[in-house]
N, C-alpha and C positions, 0 to 999 in steps of 0.2 A: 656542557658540564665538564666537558674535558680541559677546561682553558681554569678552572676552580680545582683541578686534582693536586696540584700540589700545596696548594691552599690548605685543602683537609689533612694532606697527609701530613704539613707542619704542624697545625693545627691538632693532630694526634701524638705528633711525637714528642713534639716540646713539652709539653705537660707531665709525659714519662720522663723523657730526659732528664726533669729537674726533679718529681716525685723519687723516682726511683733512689736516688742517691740518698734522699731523707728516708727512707723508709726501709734500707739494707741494714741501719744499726739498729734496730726493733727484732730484728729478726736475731741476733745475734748478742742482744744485751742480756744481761742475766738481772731481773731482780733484787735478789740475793746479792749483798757487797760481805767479800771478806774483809773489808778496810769501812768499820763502824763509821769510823770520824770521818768518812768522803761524804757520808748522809745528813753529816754535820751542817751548820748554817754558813760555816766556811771549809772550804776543803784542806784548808793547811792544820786543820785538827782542832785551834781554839776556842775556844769559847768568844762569843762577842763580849765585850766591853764597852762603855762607854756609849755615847748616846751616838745614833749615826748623822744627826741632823746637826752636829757639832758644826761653828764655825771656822772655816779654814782661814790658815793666812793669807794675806792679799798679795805676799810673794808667792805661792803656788799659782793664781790665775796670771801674776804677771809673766814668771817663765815661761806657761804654758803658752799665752800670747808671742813669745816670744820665739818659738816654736814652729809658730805659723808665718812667719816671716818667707819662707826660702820655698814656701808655696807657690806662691803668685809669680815669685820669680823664676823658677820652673817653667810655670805656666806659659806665661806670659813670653820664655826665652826658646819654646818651640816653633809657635811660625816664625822667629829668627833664625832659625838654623834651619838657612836654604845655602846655596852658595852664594856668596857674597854679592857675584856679578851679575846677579838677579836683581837685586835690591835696591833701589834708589839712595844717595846717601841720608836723605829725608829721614828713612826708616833705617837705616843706620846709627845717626847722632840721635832718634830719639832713644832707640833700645841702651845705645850707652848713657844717655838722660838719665833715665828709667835706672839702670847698673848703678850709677852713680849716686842717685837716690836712697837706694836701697845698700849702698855699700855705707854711705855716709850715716845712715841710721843705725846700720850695725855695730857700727865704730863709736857711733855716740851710747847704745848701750851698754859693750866692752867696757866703756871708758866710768861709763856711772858704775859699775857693777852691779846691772841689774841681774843678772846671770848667777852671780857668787851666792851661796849658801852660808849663812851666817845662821 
């Protein structure tokens, strides 16, 4: 049973460790708002308008897409940053492959202005 003790004892505390922290603001929230319009359906005070299932523009999802570009390349550019002289250059010309790609795609959105706000 001794080779299971810390077993349990994570098993007891991680449950606190993450409860606890949701459960401090219960204790110390008040009911009662002296700021009416925070109870509101928005907190900035307004009233809703307008229908919320409205269709957006098809330039809001393309920015957004656009967004997600510098993700992957993140990603993808940490197990490249070892020291160089580790690396085969195999795995070198492809990561700047890969850079070149993704720069070149960049540069063609720039160029369209997909980006621009009109």
């Amino acid at each position: 049973m001794s080779e299971f003790a810390p077993i349990c004892i994570y098993l007891v505390i991680s449950p606190l460790v993450s409860l606890i922290p949701l459960g401090v603001p219960f204790l110390f929230a008040s009911n009662s708002s002296t700021y009416p319009d925070k109870l509101s359906a928005y907190e900035c005070g307004f009233d809703p308008f307008g229908d919320a299932r409205s269709r957006f523009d098809i330039r809001f999802y393309l920015v957004s897409i656009l967004f997600i570009i510098p993700d992957p390349e993140v990603t993808f550019s940490f197990p490249w940053a070892v020291p160089l002289n580790k690396i085969d250059p195999f795995g070198s010309w492809s990561m700047m492959a890969f850079l070149l790609i993704l720069t070149i795609g960049s540069l063609y959105e720039w160029k369209r202005g997909a980006s621009d706000r009109e």
